[in-house]
C-alpha positions as CSV (number, residue, x, y, z in Angstrom):
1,X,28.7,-1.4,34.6
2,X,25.6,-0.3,36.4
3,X,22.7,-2.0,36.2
4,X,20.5,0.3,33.8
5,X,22.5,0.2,31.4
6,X,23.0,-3.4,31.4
7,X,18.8,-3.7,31.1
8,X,19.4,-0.6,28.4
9,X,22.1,-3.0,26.3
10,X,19.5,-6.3,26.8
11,X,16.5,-4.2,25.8
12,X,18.4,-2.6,22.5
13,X,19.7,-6.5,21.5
14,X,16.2,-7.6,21.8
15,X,14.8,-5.2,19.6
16,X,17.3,-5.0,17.2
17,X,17.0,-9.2,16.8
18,X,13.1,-8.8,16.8
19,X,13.5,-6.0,13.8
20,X,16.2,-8.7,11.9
21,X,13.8,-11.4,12.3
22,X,10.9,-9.2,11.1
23,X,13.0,-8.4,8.0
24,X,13.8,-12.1,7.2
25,X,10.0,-12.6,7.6
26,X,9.3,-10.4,5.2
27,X,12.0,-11.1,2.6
28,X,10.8,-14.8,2.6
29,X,7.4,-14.0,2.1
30,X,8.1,-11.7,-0.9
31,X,10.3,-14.8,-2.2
32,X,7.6,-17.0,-1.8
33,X,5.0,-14.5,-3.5
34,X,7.6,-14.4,-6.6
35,X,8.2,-17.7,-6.3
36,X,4.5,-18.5,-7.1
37,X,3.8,-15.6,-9.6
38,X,1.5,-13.5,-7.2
39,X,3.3,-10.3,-9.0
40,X,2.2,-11.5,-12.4
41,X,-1.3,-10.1,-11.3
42,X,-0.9,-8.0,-8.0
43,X,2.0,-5.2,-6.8
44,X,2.6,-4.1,-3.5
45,X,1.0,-0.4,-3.8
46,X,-0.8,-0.1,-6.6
47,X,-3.6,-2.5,-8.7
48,X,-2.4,-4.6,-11.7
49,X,-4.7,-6.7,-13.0
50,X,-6.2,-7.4,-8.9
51,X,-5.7,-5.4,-6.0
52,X,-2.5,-4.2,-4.4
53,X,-1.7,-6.1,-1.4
54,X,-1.7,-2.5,0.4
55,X,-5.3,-2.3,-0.3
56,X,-5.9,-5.8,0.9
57,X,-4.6,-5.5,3.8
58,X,-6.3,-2.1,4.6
59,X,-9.6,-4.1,3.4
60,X,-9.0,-6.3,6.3
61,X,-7.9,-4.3,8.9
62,X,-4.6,-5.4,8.6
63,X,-5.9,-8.8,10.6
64,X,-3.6,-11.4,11.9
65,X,-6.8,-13.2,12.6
66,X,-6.0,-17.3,11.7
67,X,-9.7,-17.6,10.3
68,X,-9.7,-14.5,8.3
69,X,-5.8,-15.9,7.2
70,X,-7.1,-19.5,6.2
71,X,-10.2,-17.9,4.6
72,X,-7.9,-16.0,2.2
73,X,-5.6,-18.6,2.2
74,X,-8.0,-20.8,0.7
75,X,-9.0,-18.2,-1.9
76,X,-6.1,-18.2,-3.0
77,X,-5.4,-21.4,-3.6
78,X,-8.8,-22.5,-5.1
79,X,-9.6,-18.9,-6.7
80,X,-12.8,-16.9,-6.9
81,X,-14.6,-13.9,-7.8
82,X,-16.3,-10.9,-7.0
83,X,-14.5,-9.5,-4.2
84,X,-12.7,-6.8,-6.5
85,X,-14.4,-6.5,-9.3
86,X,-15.6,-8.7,-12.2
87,X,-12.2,-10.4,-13.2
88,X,-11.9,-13.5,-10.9
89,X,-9.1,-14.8,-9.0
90,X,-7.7,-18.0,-10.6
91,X,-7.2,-21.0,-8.5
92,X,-3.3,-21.4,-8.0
93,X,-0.6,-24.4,-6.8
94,X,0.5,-23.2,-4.2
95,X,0.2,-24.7,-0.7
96,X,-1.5,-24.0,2.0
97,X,1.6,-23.1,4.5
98,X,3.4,-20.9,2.0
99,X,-0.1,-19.4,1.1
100,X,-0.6,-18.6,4.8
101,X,2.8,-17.1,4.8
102,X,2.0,-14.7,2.1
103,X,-1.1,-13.9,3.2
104,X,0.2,-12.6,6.9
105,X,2.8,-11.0,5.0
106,X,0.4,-9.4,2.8
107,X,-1.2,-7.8,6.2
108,X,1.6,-5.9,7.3
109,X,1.6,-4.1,4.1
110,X,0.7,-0.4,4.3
111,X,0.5,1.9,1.5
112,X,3.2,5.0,1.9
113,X,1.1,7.5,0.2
């Protein structure tokens, strides 16, 4: 085996692990946002009663930013209004680690239209 190909193989394991991982990230995440009835009021790519979490995410820029994250983190755990509209977002029991989760999750969301 030459070497190029050896770096070739290494380089196509990597990505295809980092693509799996990705996956189970999301997966979990989507679990978690069932899990705590986020899909009573939201959908991935379109509104229900608030915002689709495409359209959040474009709001924000798609962000990984931790403060922007723990900002809407806390949102949604203690609720609020005005952001989207005049129907507030209710406060919900969910903690702040799996709210964290969903909310990076919710940022790699892009609408397919």
């Amino acid at each position: 085996m030459n070497i190029k190909y050896i770096i070739g193989l290494f380089i196509l394991i990597i990505n295809n692990s980092y693509a799996n991982n990705m996956q189970i990230e999301q997966n979990l995440s989507l679990t978690l946002a069932k899990k705590n009835a986020c899909l009573g009021c939201h959908a991935i790519d379109r509104k229900v009663v608030g915002p689709s979490f495409s359209d959040i995410a474009k709001r924000y820029n798609y962000t990984q930013d931790p403060i922007i994250i723990q900002a809407l983190s806390y949102k949604v755990q203690k609720g609020g209004g005005g952001s989207w509209g005049v129907v507030p977002m209710p406060a919900n029991a969910i903690n702040s680690q799996d709210a964290k989760a969903i909310i990076s999750w919710i940022m790699t969301i892009k609408n397919k239209k």
